[in-house]
PyMOL commands that place a pseudoatom at each C-alpha (Angstrom):
pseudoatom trace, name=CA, resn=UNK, resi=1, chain=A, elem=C, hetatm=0, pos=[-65.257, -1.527, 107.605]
pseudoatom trace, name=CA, resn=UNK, resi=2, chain=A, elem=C, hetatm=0, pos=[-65.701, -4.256, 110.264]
pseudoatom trace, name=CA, resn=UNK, resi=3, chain=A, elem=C, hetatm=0, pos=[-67.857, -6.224, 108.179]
pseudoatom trace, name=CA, resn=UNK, resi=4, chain=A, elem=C, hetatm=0, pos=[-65.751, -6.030, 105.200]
pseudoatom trace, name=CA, resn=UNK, resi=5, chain=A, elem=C, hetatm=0, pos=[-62.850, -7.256, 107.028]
pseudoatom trace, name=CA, resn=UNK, resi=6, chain=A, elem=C, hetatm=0, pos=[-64.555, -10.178, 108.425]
pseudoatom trace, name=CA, resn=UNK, resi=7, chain=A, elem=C, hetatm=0, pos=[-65.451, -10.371, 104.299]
pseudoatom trace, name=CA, resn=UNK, resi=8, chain=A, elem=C, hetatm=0, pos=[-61.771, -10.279, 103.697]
pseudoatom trace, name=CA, resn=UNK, resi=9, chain=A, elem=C, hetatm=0, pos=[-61.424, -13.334, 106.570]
pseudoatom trace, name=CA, resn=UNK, resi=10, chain=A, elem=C, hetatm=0, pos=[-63.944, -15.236, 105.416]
pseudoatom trace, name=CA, resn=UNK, resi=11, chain=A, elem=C, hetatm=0, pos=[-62.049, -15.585, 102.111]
pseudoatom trace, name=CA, resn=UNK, resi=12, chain=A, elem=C, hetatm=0, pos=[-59.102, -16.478, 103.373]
pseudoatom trace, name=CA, resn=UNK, resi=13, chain=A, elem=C, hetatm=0, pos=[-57.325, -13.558, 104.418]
pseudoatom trace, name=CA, resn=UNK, resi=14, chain=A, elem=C, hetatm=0, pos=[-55.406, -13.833, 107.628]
pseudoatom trace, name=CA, resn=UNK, resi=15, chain=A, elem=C, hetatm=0, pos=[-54.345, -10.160, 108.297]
pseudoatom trace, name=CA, resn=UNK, resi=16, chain=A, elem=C, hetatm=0, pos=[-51.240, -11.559, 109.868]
pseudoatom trace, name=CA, resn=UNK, resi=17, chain=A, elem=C, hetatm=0, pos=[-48.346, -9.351, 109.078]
pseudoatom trace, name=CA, resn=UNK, resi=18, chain=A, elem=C, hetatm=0, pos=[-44.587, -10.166, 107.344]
pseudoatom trace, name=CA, resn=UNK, resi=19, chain=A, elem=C, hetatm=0, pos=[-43.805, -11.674, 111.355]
pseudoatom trace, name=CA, resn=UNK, resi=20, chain=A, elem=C, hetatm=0, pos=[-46.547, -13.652, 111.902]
pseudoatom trace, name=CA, resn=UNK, resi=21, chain=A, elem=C, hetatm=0, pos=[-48.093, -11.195, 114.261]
pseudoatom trace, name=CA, resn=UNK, resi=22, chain=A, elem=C, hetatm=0, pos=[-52.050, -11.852, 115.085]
pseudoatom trace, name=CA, resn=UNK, resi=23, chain=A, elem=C, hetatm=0, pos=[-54.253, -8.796, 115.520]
pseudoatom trace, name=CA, resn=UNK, resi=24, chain=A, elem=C, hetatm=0, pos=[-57.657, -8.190, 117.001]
pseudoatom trace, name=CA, resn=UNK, resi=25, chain=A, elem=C, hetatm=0, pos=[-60.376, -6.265, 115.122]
pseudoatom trace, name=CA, resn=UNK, resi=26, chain=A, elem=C, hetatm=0, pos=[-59.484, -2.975, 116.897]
pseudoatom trace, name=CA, resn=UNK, resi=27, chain=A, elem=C, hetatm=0, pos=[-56.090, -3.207, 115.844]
pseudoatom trace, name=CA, resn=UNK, resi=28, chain=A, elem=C, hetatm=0, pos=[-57.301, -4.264, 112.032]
pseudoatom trace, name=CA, resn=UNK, resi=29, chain=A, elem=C, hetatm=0, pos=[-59.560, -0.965, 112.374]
pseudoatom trace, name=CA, resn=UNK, resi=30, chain=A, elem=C, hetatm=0, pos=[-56.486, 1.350, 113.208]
pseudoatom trace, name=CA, resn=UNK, resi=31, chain=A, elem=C, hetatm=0, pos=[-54.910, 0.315, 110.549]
pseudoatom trace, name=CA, resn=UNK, resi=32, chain=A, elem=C, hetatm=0, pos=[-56.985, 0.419, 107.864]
pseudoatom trace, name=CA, resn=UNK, resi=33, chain=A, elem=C, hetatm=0, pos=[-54.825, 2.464, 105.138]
pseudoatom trace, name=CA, resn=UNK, resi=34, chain=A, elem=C, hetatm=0, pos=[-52.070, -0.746, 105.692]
pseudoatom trace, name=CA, resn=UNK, resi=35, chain=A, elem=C, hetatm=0, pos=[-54.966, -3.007, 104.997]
pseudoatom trace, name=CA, resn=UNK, resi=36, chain=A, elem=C, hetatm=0, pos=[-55.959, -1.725, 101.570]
pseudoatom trace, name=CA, resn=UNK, resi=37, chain=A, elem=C, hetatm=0, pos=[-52.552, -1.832, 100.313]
pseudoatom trace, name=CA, resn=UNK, resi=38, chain=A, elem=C, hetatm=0, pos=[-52.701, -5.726, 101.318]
pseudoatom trace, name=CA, resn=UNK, resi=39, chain=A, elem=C, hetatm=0, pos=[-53.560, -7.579, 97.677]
pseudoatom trace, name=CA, resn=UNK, resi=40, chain=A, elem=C, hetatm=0, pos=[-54.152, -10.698, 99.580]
pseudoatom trace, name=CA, resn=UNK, resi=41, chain=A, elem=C, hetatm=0, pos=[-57.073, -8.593, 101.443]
pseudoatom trace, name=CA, resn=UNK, resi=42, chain=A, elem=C, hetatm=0, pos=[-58.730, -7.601, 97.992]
pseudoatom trace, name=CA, resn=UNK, resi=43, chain=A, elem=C, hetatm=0, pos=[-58.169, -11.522, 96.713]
pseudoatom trace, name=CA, resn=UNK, resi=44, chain=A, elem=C, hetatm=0, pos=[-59.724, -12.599, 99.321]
pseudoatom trace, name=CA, resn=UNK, resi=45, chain=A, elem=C, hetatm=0, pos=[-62.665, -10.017, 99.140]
pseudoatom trace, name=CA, resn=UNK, resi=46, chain=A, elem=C, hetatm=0, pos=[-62.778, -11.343, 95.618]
pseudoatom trace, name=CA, resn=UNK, resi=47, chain=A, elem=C, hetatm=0, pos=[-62.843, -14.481, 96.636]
pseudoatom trace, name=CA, resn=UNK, resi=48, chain=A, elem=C, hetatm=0, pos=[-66.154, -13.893, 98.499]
pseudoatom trace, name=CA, resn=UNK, resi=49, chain=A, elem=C, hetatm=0, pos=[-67.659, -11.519, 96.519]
pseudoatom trace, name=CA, resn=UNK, resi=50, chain=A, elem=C, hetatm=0, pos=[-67.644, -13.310, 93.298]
pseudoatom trace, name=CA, resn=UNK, resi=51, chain=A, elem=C, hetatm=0, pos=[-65.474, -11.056, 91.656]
pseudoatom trace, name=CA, resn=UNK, resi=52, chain=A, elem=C, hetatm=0, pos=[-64.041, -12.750, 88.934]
pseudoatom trace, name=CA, resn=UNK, resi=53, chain=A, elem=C, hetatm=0, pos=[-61.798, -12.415, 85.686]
pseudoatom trace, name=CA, resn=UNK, resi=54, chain=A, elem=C, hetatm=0, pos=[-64.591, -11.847, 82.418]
pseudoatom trace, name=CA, resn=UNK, resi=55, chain=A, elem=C, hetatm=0, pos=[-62.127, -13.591, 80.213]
pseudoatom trace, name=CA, resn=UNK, resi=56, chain=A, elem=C, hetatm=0, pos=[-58.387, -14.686, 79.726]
pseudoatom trace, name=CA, resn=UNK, resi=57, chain=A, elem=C, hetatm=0, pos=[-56.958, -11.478, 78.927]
pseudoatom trace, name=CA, resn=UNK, resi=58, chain=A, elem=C, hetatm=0, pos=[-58.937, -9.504, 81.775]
pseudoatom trace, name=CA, resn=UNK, resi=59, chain=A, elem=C, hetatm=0, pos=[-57.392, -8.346, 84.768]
pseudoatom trace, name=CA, resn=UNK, resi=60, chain=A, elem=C, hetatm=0, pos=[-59.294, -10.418, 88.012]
pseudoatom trace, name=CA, resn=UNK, resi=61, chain=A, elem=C, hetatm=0, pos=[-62.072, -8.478, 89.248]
pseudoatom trace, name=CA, resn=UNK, resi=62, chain=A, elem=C, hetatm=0, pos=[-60.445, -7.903, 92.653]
pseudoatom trace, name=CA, resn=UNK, resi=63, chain=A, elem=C, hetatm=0, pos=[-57.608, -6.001, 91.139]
pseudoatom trace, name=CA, resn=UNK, resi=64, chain=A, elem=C, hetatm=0, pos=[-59.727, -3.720, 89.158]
pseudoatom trace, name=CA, resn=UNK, resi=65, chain=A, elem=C, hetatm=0, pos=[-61.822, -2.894, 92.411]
pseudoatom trace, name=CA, resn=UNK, resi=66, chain=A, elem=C, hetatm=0, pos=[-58.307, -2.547, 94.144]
pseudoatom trace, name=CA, resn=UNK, resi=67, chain=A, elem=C, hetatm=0, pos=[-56.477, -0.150, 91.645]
pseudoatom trace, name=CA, resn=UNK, resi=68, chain=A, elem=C, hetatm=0, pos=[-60.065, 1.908, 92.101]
pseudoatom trace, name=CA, resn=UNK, resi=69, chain=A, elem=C, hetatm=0, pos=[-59.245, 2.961, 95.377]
pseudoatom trace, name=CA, resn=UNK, resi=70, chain=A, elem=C, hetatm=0, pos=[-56.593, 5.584, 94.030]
pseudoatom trace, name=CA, resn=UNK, resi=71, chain=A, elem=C, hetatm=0, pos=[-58.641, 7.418, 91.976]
pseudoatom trace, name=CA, resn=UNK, resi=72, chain=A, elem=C, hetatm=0, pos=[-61.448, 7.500, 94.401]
pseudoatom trace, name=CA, resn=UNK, resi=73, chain=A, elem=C, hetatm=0, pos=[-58.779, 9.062, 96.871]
pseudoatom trace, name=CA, resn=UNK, resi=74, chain=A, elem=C, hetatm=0, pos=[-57.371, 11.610, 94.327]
pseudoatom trace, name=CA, resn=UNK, resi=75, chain=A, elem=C, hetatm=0, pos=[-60.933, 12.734, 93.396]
pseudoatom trace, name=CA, resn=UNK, resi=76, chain=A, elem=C, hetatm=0, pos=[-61.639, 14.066, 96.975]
pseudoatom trace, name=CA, resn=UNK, resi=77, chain=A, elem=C, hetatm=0, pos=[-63.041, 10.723, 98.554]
pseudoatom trace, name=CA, resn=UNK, resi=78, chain=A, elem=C, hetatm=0, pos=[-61.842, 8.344, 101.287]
pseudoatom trace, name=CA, resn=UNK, resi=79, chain=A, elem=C, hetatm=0, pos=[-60.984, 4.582, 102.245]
pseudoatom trace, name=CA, resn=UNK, resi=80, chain=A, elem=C, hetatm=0, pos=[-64.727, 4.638, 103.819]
pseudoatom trace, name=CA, resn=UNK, resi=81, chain=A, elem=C, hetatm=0, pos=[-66.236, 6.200, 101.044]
pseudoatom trace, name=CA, resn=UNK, resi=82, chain=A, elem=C, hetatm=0, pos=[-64.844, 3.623, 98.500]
pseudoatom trace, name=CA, resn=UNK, resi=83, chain=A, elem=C, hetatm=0, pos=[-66.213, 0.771, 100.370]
pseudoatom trace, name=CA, resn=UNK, resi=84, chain=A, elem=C, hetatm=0, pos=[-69.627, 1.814, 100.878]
pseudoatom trace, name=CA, resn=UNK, resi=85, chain=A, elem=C, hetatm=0, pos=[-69.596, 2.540, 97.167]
pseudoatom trace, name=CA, resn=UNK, resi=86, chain=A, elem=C, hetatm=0, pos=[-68.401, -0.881, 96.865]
pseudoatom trace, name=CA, resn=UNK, resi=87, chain=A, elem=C, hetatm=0, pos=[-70.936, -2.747, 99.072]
pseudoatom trace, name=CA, resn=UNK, resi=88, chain=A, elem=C, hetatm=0, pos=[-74.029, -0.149, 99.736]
pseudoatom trace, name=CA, resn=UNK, resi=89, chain=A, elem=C, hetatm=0, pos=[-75.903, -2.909, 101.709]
pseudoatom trace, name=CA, resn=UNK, resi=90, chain=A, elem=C, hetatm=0, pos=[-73.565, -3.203, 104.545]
for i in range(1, 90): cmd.bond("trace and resi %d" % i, "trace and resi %d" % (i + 1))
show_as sticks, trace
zoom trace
């Protein structure tokens, strides 16, 4: 998850809460279920993973990859198992 955070960073997601508060890595790591509720995390994500909208009427591809967490979860898998679905290479 570390290295889909710093993803997440790299496309402009700042991880700073409603207050302005600044967190370390450890603290994004504990908090992980808060994180994937964050659309400007997936955005981001999108941002640097090229996931685009296919055409005018299409949903962007970061909210598609977002709204596929649920189902992942209610079929018996977990935040960690989504994203290594999601990027097998790290």
């Amino acid at each position: 998850m570390k290295q889909v955070i710093e993803k997440a960073r790299e496309g402009g997601w700042d991880g700073s809460d409603e207050y302005g508060g600044e967190y370390t890595m450890d603290d994004y790591l504990e908090s992980i279920e808060k994180i994937v509720l964050d659309p400007k995390f997936w955005e981001a994500l999108g941002k640097v993973e090229g996931w685009d909208e296919s055409d005018e009427d299409a949903q962007p591809g970061w909210k598609e990859k977002m709204n596929g967490l649920t189902p992942h979860i209610i079929e018996g898998g977990d935040i960690d198992s989504y994203f290594n679905r999601l990027f097998p290479s790290i």
